[in-house]
N, CA, C, O and CB atoms as a CASP TS submission, in Angstrom:
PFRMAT TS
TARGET T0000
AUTHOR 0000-0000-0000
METHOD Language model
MODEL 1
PARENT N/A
ATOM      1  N   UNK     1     107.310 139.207-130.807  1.00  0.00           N
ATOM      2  CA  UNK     1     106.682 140.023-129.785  1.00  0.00           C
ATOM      3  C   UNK     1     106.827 139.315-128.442  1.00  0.00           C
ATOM      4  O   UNK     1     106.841 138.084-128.448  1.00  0.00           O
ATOM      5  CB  UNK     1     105.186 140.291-130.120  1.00  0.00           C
ATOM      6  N   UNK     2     106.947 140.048-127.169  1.00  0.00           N
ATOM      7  CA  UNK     2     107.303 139.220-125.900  1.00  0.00           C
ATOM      8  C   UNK     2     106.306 139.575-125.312  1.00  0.00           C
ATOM      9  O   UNK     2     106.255 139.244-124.127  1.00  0.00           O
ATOM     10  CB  UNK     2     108.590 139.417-125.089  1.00  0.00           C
ATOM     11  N   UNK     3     105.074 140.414-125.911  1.00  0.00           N
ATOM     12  CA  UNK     3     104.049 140.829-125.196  1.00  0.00           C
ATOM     13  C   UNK     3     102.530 140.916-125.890  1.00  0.00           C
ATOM     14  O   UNK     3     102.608 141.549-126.942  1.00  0.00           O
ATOM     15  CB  UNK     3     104.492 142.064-124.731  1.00  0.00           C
ATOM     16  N   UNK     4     101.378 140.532-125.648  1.00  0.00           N
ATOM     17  CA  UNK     4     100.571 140.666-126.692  1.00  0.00           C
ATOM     18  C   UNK     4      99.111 141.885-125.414  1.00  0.00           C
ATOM     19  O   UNK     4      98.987 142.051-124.200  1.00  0.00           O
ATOM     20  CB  UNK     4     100.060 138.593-127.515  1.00  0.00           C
ATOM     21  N   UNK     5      98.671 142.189-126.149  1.00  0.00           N
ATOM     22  CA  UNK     5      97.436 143.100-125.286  1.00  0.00           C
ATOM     23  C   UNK     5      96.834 142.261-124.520  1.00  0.00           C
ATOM     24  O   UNK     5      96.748 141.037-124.619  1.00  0.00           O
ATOM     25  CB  UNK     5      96.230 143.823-126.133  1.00  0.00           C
ATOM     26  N   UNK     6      96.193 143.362-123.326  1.00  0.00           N
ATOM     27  CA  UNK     6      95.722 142.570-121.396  1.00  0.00           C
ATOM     28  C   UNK     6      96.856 142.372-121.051  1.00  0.00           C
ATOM     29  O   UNK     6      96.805 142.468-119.825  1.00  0.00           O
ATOM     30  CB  UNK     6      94.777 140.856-121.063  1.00  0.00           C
ATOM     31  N   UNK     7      97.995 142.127-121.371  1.00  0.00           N
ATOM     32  CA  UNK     7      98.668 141.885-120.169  1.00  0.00           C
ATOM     33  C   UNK     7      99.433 143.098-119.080  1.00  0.00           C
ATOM     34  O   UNK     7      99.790 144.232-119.401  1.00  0.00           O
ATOM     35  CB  UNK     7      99.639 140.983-120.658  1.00  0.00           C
ATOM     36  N   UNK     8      99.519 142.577-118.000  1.00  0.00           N
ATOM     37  CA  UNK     8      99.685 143.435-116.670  1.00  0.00           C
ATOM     38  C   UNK     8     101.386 143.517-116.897  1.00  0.00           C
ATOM     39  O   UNK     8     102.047 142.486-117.014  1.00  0.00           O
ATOM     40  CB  UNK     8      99.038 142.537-114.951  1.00  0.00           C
ATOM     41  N   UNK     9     101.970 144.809-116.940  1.00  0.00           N
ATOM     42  CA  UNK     9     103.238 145.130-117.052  1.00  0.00           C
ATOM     43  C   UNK     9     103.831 146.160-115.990  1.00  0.00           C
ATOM     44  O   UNK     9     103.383 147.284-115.765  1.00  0.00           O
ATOM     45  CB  UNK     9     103.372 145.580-118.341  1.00  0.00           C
ATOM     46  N   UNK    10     104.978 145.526-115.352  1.00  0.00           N
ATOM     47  CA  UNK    10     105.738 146.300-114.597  1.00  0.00           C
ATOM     48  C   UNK    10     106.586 147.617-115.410  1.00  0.00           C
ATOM     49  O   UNK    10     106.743 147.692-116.629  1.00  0.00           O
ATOM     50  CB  UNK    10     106.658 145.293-113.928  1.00  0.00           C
ATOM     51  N   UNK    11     107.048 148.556-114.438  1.00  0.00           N
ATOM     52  CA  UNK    11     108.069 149.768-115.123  1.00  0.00           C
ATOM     53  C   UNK    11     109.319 148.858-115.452  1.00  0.00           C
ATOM     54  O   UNK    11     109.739 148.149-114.538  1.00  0.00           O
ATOM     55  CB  UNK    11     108.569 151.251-113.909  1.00  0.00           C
ATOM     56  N   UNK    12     109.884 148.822-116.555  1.00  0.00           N
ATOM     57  CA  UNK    12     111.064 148.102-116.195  1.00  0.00           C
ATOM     58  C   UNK    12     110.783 146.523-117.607  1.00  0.00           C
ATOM     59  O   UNK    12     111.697 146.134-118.334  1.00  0.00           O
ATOM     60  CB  UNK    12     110.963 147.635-114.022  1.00  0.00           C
ATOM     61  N   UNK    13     109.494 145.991-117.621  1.00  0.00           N
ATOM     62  CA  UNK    13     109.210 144.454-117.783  1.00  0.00           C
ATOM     63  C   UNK    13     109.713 144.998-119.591  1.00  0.00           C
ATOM     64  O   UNK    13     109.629 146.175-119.942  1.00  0.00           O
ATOM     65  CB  UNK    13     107.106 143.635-117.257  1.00  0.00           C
ATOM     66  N   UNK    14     110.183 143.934-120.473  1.00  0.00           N
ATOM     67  CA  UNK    14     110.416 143.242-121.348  1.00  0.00           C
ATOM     68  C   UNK    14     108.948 143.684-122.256  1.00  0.00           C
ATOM     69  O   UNK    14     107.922 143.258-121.726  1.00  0.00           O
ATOM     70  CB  UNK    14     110.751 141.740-120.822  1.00  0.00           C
ATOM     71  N   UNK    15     108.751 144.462-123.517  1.00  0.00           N
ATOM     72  CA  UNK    15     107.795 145.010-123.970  1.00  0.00           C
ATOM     73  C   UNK    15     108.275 144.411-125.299  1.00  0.00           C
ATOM     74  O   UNK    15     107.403 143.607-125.629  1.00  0.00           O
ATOM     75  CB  UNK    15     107.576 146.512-123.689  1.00  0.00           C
ATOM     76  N   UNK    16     109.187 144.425-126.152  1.00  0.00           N
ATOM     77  CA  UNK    16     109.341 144.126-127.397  1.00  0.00           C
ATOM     78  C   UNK    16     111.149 144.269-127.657  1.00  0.00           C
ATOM     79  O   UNK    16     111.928 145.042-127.099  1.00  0.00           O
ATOM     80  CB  UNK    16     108.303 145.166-128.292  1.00  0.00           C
ATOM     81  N   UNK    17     111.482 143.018-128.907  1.00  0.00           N
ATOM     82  CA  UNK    17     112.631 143.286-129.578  1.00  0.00           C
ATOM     83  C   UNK    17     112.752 143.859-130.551  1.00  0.00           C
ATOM     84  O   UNK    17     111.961 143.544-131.440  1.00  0.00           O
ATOM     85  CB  UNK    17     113.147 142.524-129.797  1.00  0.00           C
ATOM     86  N   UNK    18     113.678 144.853-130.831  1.00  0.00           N
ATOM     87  CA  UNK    18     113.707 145.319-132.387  1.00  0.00           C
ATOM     88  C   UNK    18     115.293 144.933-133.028  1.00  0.00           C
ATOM     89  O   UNK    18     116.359 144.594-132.514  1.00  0.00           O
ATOM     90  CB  UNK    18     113.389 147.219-132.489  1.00  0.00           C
ATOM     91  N   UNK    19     114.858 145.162-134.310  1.00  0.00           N
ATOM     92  CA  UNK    19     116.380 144.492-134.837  1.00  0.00           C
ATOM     93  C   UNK    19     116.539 145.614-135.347  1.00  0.00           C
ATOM     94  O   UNK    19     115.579 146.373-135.487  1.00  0.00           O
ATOM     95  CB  UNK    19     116.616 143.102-135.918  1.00  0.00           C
ATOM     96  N   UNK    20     118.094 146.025-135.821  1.00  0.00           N
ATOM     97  CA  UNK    20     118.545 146.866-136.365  1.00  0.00           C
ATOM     98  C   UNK    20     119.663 146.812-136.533  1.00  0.00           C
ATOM     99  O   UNK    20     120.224 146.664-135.448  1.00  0.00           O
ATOM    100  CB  UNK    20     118.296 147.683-136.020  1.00  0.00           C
ATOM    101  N   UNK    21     120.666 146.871-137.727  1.00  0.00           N
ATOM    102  CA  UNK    21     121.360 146.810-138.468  1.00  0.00           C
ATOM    103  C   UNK    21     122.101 145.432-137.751  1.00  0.00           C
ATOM    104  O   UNK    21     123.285 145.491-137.418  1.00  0.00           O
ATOM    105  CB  UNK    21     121.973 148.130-138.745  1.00  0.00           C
ATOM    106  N   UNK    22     121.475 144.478-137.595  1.00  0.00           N
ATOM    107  CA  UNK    22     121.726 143.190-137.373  1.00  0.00           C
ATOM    108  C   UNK    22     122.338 142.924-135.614  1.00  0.00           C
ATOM    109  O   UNK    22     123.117 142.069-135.192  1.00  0.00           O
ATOM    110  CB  UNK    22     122.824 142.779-138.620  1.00  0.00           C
ATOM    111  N   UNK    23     121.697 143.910-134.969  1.00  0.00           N
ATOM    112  CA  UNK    23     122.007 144.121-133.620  1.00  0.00           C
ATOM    113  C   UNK    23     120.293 143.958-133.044  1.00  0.00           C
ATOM    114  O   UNK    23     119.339 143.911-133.820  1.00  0.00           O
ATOM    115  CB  UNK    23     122.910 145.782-133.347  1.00  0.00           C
ATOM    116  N   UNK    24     120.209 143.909-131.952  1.00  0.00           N
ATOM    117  CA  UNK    24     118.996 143.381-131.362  1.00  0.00           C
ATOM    118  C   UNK    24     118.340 144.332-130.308  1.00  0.00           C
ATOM    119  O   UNK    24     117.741 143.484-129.646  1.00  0.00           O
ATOM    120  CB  UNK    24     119.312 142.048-130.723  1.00  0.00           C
ATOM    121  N   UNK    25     118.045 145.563-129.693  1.00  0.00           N
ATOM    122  CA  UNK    25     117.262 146.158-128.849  1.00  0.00           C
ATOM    123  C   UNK    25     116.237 146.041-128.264  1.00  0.00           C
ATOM    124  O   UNK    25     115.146 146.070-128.833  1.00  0.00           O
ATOM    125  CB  UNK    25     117.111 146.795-129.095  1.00  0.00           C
ATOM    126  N   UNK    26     116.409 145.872-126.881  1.00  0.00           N
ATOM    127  CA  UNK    26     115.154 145.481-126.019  1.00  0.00           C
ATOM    128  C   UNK    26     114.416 146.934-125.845  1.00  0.00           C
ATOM    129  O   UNK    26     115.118 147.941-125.743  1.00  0.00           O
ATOM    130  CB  UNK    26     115.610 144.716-124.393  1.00  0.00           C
ATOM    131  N   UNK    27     112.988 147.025-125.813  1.00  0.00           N
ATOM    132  CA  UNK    27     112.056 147.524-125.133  1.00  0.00           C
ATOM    133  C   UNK    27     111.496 147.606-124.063  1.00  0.00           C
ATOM    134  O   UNK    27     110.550 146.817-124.040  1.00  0.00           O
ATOM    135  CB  UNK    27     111.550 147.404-125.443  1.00  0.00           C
ATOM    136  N   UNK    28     111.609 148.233-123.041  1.00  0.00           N
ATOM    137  CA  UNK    28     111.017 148.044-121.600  1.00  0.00           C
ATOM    138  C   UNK    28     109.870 148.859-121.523  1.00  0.00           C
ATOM    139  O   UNK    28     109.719 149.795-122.308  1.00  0.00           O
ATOM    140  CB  UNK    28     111.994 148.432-120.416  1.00  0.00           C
ATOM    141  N   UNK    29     108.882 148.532-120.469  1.00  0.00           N
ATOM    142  CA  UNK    29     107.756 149.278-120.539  1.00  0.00           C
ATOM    143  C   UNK    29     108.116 150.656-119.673  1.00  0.00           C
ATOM    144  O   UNK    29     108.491 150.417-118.525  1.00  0.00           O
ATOM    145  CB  UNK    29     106.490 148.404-119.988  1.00  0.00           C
ATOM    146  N   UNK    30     108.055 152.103-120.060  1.00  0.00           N
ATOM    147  CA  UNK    30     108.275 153.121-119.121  1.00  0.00           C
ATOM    148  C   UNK    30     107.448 153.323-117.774  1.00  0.00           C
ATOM    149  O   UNK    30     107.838 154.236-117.046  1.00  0.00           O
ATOM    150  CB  UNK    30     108.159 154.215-119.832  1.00  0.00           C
ATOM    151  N   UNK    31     105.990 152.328-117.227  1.00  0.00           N
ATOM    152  CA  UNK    31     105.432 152.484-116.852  1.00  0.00           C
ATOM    153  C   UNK    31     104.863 151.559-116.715  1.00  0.00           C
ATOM    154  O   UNK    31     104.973 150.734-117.622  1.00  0.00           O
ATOM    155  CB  UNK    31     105.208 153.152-117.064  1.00  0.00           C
ATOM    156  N   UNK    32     103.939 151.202-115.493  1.00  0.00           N
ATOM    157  CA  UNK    32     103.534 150.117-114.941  1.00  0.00           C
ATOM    158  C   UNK    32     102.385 150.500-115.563  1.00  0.00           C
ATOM    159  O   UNK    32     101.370 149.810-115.463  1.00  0.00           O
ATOM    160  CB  UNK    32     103.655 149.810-113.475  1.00  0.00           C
ATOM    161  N   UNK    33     101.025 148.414-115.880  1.00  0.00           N
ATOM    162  CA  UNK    33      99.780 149.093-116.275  1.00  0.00           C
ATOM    163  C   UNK    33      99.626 148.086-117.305  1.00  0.00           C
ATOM    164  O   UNK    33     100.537 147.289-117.528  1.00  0.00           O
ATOM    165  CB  UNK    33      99.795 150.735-116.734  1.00  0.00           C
ATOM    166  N   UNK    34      98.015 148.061-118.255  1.00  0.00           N
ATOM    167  CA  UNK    34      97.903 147.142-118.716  1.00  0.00           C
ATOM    168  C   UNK    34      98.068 147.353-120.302  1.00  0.00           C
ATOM    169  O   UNK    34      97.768 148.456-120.759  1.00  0.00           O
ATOM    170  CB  UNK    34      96.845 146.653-118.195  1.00  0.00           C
ATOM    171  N   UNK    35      98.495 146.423-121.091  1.00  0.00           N
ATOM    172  CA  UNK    35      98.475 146.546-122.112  1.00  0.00           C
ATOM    173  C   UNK    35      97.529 146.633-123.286  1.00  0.00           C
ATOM    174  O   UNK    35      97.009 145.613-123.738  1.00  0.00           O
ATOM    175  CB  UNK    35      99.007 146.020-122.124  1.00  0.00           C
ATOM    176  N   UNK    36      97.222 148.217-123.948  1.00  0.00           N
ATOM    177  CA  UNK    36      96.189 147.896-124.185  1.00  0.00           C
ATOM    178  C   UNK    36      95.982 148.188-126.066  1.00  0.00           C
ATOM    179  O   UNK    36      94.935 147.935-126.662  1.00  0.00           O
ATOM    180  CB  UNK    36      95.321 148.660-123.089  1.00  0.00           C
ATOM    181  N   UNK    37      96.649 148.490-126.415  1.00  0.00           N
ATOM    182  CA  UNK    37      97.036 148.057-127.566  1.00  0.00           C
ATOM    183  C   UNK    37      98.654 147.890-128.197  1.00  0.00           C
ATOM    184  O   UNK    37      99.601 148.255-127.501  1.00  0.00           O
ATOM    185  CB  UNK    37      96.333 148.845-128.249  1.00  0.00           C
ATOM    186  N   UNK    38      98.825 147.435-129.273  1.00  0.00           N
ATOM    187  CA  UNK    38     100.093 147.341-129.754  1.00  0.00           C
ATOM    188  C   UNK    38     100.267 147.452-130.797  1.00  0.00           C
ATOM    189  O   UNK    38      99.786 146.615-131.560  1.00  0.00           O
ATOM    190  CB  UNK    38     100.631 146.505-129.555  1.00  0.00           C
ATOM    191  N   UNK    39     100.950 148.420-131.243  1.00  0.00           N
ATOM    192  CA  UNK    39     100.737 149.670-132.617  1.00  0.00           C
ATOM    193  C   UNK    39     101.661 148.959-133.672  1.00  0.00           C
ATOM    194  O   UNK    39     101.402 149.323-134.819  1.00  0.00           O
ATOM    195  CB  UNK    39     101.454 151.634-132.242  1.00  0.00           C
ATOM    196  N   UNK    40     102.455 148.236-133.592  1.00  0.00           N
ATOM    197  CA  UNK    40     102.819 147.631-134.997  1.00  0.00           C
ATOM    198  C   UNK    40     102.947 146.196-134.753  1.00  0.00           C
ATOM    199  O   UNK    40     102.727 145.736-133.632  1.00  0.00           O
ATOM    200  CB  UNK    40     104.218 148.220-135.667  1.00  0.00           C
ATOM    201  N   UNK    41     103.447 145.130-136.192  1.00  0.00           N
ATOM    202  CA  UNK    41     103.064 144.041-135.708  1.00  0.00           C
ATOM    203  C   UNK    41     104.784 143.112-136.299  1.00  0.00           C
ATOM    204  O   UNK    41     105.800 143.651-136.738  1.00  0.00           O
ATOM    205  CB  UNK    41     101.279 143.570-136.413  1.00  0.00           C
ATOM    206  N   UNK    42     104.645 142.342-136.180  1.00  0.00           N
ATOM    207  CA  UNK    42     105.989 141.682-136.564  1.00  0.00           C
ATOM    208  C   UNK    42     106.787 141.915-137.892  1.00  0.00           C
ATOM    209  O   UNK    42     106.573 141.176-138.853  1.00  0.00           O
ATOM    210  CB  UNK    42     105.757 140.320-136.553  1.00  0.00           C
ATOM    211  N   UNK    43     107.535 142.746-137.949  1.00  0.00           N
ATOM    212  CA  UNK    43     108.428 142.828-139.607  1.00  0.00           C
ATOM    213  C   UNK    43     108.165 144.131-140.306  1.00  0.00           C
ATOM    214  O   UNK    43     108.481 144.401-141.465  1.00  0.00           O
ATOM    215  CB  UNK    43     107.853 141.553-140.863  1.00  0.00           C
ATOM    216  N   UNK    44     107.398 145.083-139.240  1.00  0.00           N
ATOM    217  CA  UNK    44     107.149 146.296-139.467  1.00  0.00           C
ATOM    218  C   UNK    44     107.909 147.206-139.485  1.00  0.00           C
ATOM    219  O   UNK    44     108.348 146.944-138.366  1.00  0.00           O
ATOM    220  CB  UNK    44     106.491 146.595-138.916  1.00  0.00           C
ATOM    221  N   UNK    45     108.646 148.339-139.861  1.00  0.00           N
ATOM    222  CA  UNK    45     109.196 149.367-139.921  1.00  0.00           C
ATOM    223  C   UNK    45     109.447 150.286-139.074  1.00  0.00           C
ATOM    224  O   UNK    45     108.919 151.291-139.551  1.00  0.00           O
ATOM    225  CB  UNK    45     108.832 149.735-140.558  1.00  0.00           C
ATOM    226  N   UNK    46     109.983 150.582-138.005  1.00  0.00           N
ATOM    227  CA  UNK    46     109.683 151.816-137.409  1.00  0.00           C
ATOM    228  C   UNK    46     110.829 152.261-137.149  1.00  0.00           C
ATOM    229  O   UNK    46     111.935 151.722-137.199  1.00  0.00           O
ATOM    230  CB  UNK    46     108.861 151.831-136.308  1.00  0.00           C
ATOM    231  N   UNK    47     110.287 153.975-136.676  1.00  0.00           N
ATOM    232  CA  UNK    47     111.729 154.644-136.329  1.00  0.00           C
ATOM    233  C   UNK    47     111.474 155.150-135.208  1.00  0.00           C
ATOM    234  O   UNK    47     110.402 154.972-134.630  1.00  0.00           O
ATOM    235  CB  UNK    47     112.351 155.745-137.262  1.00  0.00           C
ATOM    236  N   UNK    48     112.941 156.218-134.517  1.00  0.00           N
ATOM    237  CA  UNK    48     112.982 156.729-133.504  1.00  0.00           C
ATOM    238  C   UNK    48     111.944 157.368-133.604  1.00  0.00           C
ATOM    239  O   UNK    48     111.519 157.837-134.660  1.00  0.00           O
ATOM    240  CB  UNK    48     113.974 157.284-133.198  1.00  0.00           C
ATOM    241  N   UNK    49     111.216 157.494-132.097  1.00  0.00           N
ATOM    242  CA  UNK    49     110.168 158.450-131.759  1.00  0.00           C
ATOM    243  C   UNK    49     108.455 157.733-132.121  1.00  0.00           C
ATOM    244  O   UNK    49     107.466 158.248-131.599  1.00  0.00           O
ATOM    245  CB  UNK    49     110.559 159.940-132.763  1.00  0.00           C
ATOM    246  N   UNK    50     108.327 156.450-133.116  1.00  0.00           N
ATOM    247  CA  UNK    50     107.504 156.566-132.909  1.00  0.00           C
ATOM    248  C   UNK    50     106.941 155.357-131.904  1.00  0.00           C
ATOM    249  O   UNK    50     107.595 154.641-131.146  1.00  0.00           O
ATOM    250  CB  UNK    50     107.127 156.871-133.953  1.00  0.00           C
ATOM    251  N   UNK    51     105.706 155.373-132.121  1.00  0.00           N
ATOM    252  CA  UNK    51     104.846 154.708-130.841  1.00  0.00           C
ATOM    253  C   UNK    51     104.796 153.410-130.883  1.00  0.00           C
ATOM    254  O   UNK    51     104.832 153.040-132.057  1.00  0.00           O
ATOM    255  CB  UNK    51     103.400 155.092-130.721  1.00  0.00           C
ATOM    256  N   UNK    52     104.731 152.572-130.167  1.00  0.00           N
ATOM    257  CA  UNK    52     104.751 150.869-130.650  1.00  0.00           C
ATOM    258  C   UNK    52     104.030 150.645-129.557  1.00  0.00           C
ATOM    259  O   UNK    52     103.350 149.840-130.194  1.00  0.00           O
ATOM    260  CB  UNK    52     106.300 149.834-130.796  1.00  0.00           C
ATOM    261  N   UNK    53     103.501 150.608-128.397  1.00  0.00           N
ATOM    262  CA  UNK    53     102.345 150.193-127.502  1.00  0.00           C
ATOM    263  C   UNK    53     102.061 151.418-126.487  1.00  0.00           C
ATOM    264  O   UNK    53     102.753 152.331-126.035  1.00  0.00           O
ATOM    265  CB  UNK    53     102.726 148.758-126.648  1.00  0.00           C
ATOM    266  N   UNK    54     100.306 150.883-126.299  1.00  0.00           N
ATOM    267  CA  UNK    54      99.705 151.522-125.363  1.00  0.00           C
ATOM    268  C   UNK    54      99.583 151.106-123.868  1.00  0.00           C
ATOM    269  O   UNK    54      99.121 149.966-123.804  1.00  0.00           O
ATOM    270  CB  UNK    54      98.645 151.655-125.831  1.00  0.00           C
ATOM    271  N   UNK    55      99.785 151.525-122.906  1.00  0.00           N
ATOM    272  CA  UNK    55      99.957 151.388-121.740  1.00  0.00           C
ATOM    273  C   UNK    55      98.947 152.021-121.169  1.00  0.00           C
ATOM    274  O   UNK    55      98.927 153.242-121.326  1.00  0.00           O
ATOM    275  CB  UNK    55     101.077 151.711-121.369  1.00  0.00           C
ATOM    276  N   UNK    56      98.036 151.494-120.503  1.00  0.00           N
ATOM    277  CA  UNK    56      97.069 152.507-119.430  1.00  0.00           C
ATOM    278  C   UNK    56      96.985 151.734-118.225  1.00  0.00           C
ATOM    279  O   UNK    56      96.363 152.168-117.255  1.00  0.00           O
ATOM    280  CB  UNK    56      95.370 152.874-119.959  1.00  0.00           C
TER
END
């Protein structure tokens, strides 16, 4: 994780890596604002579309 909750995030800033099929994808935050939760946790599963942090 490159980000854990409270922290203050720019549009643009470094939110999370995901791995996938042995290739690496960055996450940027769509929106400036604080972090206020973070919906999955290291080694978790996810797919297109769903949610992985809260931003307000």
């Amino acid at each position: 994780m490159k980000c854990k909750e409270g922290d203050v995030v720019s549009e643009g800033d470094l939110l999370l890596v995901i791995e996938s099929m042995k290739m690496e994808s960055e996450i940027n935050a769509h929106q400036s604002g604080t972090i206020q939760s973070i919906l999955v946790k290291e080694g978790d599963n996810v797919q297109t579309g769903d949610n992985l942090v809260i931003i307000g």
